[in-house]
N, C-alpha and C positions, 0 to 999 in steps of 0.2 A: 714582288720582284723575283722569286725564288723563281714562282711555278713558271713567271716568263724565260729567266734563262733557263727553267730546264728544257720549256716548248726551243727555245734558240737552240740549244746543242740539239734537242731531235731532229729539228729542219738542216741542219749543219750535214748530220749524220745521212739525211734521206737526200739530201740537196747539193753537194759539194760538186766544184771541179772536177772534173777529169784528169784535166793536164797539173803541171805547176803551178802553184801560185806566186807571183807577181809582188801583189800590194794589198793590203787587207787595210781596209776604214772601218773604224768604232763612230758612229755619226750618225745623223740624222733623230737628236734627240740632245739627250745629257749621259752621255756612256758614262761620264765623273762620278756620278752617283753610285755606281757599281761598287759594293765593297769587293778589298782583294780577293775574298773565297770567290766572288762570283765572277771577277772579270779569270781565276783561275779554271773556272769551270770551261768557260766560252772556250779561253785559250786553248785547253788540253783537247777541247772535242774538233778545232782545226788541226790541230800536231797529229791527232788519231788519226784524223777520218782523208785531210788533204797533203800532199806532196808541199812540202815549206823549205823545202831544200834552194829554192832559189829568189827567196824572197828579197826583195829587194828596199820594199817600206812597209812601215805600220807604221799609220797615226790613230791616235785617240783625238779626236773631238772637248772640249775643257772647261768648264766656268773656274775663272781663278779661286772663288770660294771653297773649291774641292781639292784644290793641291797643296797638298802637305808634303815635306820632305818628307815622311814615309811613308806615303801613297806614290809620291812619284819615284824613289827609290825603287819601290815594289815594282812599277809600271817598266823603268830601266831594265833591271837585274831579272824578272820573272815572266815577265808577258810579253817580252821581244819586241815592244811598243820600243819607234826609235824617232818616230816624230810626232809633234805635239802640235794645234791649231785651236790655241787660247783663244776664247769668246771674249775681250778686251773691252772693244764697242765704244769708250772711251776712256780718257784717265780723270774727268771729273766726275764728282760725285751727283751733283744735282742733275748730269745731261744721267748718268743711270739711273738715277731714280724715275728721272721720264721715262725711259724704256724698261721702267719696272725689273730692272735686274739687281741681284740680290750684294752682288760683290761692289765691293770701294777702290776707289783708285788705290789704295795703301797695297789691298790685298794682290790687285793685279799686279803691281809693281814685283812685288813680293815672290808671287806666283813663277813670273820670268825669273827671278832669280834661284829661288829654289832649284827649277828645272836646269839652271843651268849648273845648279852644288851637285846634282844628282846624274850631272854626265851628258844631258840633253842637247846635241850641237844642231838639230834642226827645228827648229821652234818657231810656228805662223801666228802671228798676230790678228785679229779681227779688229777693224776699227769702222766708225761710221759718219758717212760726211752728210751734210744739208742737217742736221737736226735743229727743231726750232730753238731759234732764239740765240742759235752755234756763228757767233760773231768770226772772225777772220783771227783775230786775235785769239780765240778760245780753241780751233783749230790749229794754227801755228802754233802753240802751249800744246797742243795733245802729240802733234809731231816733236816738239822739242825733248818729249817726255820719256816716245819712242825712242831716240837719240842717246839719251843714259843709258839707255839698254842696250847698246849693242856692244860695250868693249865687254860684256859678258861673253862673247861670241856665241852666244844661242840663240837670238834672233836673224833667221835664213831667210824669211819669207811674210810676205804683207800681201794682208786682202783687205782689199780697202771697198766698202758697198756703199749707193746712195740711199737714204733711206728711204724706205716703201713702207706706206701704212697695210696692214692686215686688215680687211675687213672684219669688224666686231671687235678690233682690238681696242685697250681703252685709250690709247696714244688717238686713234681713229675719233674715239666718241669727243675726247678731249678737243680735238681739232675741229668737230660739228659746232660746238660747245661756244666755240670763241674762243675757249682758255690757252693758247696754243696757236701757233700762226707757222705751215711751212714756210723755209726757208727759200728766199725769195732766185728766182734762177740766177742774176749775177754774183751774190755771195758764193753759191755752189759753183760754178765756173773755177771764180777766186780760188776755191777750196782747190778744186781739182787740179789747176796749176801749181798751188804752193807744193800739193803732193807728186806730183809731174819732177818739181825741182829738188824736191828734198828728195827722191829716189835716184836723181841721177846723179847729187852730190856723194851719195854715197852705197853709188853701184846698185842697186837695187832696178832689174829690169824688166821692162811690163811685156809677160807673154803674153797675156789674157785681160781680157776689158777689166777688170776689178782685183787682177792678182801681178803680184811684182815679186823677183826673188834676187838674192846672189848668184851667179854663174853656177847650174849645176845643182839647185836646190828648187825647182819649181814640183808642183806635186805630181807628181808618178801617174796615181792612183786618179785625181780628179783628171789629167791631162787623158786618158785613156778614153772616159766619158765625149771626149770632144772628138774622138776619133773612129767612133764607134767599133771601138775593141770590145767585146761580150767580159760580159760580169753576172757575177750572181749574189744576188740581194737576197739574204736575209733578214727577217723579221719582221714584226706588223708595219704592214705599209712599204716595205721593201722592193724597190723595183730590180729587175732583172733583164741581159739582155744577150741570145743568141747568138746576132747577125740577122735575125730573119724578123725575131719574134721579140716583141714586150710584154713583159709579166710585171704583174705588181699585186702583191701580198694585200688582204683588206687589211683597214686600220681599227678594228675595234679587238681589241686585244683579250678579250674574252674567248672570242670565238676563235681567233689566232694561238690561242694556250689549248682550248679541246682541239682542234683543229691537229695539231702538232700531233699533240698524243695519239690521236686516231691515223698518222700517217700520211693527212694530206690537208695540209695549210691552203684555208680558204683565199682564194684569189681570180682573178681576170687577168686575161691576155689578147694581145694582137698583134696580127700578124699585117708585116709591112710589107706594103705597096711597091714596086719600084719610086714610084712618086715621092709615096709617103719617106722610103729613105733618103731619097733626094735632098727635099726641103731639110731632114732632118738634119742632113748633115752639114748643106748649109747655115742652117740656125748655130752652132756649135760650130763648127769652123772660121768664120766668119766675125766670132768674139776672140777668136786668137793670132798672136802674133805670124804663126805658121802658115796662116788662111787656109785657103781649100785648095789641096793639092790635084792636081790635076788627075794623076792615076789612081785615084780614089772616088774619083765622078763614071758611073756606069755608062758604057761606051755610047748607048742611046742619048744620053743628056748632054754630052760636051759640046754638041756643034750649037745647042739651046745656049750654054753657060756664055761658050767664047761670044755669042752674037749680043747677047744681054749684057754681060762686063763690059762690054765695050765702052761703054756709056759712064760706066762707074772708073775707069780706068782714063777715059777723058777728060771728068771732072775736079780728076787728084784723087778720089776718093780710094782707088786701087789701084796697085802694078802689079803687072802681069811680070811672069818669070818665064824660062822654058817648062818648070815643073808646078808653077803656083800661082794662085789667085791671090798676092797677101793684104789686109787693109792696110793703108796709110795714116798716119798719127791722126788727122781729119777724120778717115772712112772708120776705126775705132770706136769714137763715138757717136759713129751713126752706123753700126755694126746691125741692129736689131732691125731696123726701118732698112737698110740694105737687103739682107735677106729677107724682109717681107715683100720686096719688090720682083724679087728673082723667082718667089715660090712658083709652081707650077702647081695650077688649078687642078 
């Protein structure tokens, strides 16, 4: 883990912004695992090398098993980290041991609350709906549970995901197996209404197919991705993005550590199409409450979009605005199957 953060601060150092930075994510992994010297390394070689003067978010990424009140104290007071997105997933114990995760409801519970002794007022939950065997009742218990948690006032934000098996994972082999039955699609429906209502009982609102927040608390940093604002990814397997161009760091971490050292982290890139950023933007617009703004579709595509929405806009599934394409509570969860219709070949 050392020689990886020191490869991270060199990529930092050869690879930074330009301008100011915005929003910086610890993610795409277990950033928790970091001890303090090492998340202080990362931190210092962004303060050196990037303009932080206008930072607006830091989140760290989280397994509850990793938050101690003096690691999250540290994370508060030292590394400018001001929002948290706890890997939750549920508050029973038997549904985590299916997904093979190492923390217990006690510890989650626990986990929100620390963060909240430690100062934390924006704090996202991860939770996961359809898992087998996840009755209505063991659902409605995992949202009741979420519920204690909020006169804490550190709970800002919920991402709520269905679940997807991984291929080779062992949830996958279990389910070849017999042993394991997905959840059948009107449970999951059920699911997704009870949380539909529990979010509007108490203000939590859905920008995003899987994320819901308080007025004012949705994420910075992921909403950017849907907007195609440019970002710069570091690390193995780290994607990055221009405006024009996709890069993404390889994932074998070996070659990612010499790679660093010698000044040029192994990777692939592509460079987009008019086309290709079309669809793309569609794909990612299209999952949000904002939908696809219209001065944001390149002037060649609009007369394509307006002739094509029209149809979706007919069915309920869209309204149109003077400035937007937005979905409708229906067009939402046929968000993905929408924009696969729209793509341009």
């Amino acid at each position: 883990m050392d020689a990886y953060v020191d490869a991270l601060c060199r990529e930092i150092a050869q690879r930074h912004p330009a301008g100011a930075l915005r929003t910086v994510y610890f993610g795409g992994g277990t950033p928790s695992l970091l001890s303090a010297d090492q998340l202080h390394r990362i931190v210092d070689a962004i303060r050196e090398h990037c303009d932080v003067s206008q930072l607006e978010e830091v989140t760290l990424e989280a397994n509850p098993e990793n938050l101690s009140r003096d690691y999250l104290e540290m994370l508060a007071n030292e590394c400018f980290v001001n929002r948290l997105s706890i890997g939750v997933q549920s508050f029973h114990d038997d549904e985590l041991r299916l997904l093979n995760r190492v923390h217990s409801c006690r510890q989650a519970l626990d986990a929100v609350a620390f963060a909240a002794e430690a100062g934390f007022r924006n704090v996202s939950v991860d939770l996961i709906m359809g898992l087998p065997g996840q009755t209505m009742a063991r659902w409605d218990d995992n949202l009741h549970r979420l519920e204690t948690l909020l006169p804490l006032e550190a709970v800002k934000h919920l991402s709520c995901y269905e679940l997807t098996l991984e291929p080779g994972s062992i949830l996958e082999r279990q389910l070849q197996m017999g042993r394991v039955q997905m959840a059948d699609e009107s449970v999951l429906a059920a699911q997704y209404d009870a949380l539909q209502q529990w979010c509007e009982r108490f203000g939590f609102q859905q920008y995003e197919v899987s994320n819901y927040c308080l007025p004012g608390y949705h994420s910075r940093h992921n909403s950017r991705y849907w907007d195609r604002t440019p970002y710069v990814g570091v690390g193995a397997g780290a994607h990055s993005f221009d405006g024009n161009c996709r890069r993404w760091n390889l994932t074998d971490i070996a070659a990612y550590v010499s790679g660093a050292a010698e000044g040029e982290v192994p990777h692939d890139e592509e460079r987009l199409s008019p086309k290709d950023a079309f669809n793309e933007y569609l794909m990612t617009a299209l999952r949000t409450r904002r939908g696809v703004q219209k001065a944001l579709v390149d002037v060649p595509f609009r007369g394509y979009l307006s002739e094509q929405m029209a149809r979706f806009v007919q069915a309920g599934l869209m309204e149109e605005t003077d400035t937007a394409y937005r979905p409708t509570d229906k067009g939402l969860l046929q968000a993905d199957g929408i924009a696969a219709d729209l793509f341009m070949l």
